[in-house]
N, C-alpha and C positions, 0 to 999 in steps of 0.2 A: 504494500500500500504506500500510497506517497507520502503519508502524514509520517513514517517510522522513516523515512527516508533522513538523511543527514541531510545538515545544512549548515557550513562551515560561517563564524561569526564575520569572516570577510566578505560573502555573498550575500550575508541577511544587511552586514551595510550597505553594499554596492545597490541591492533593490530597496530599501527603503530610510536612510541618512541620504537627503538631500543633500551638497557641497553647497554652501552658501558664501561670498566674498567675505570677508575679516572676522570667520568664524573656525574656528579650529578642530577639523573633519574628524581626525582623530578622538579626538575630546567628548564629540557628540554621538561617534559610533560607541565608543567606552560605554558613553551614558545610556545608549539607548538597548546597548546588548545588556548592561546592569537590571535595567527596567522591565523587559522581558524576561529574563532568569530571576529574578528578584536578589540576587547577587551585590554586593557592594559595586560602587566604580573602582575602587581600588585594588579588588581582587580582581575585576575584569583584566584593570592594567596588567597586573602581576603575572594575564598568562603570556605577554609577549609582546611583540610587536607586528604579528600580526595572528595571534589569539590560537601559536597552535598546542601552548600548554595548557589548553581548557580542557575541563573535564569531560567524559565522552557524551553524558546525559546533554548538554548542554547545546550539542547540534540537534538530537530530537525537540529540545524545548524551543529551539530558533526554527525548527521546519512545522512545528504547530504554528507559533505564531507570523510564520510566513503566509503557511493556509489563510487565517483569522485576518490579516490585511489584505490577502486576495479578494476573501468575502467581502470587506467591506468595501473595498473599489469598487465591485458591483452593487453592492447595495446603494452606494452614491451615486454610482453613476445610472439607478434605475432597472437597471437588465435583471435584477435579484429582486423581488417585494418580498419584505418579510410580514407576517401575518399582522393584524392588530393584535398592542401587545405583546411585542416580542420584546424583550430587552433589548437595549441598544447597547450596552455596555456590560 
């Protein structure tokens, strides 16, 4: 299934940490792979520079929440209606 599939924390940045000018990429993917794993940023940091001493669970926890921003791309952009009622969050 695709959800068990890996998903290295340098591809879940490249698909979803936008590059914005005088904001610091690195900084934001840290934060945002912390966010999803519920992880510190600072253990993020600690697995590398480019995250490949992270622990194994933490590519499954990055390719769910890969799936969960696919959904809601569609759901914003209308192609997906969810029920009345559904949790949005």
């Amino acid at each position: 299934m695709l959800r068990q599939l890996p998903l290295e924390p340098m591809e879940y940045c490249r698909r979803w940490v936008i590059p914005e000018p005088g904001r610091n990429y690195r900084k934001a993917c840290i934060n945002a792979i912390a966010q999803v794993t519920g992880t510190s940023p600072k253990t993020v940091k600690d697995w590398g520079t480019d995250f490949r001493m992270r622990p194994k669970y933490v590519t499954r926890i990055l390719r769910q929440a890969d799936l969960i921003n696919q959904f809601r791309q569609l759901v914003a952009k209308g192609i997906v209606t969810l029920p009345p009622g559904f949790p949005q969050e």
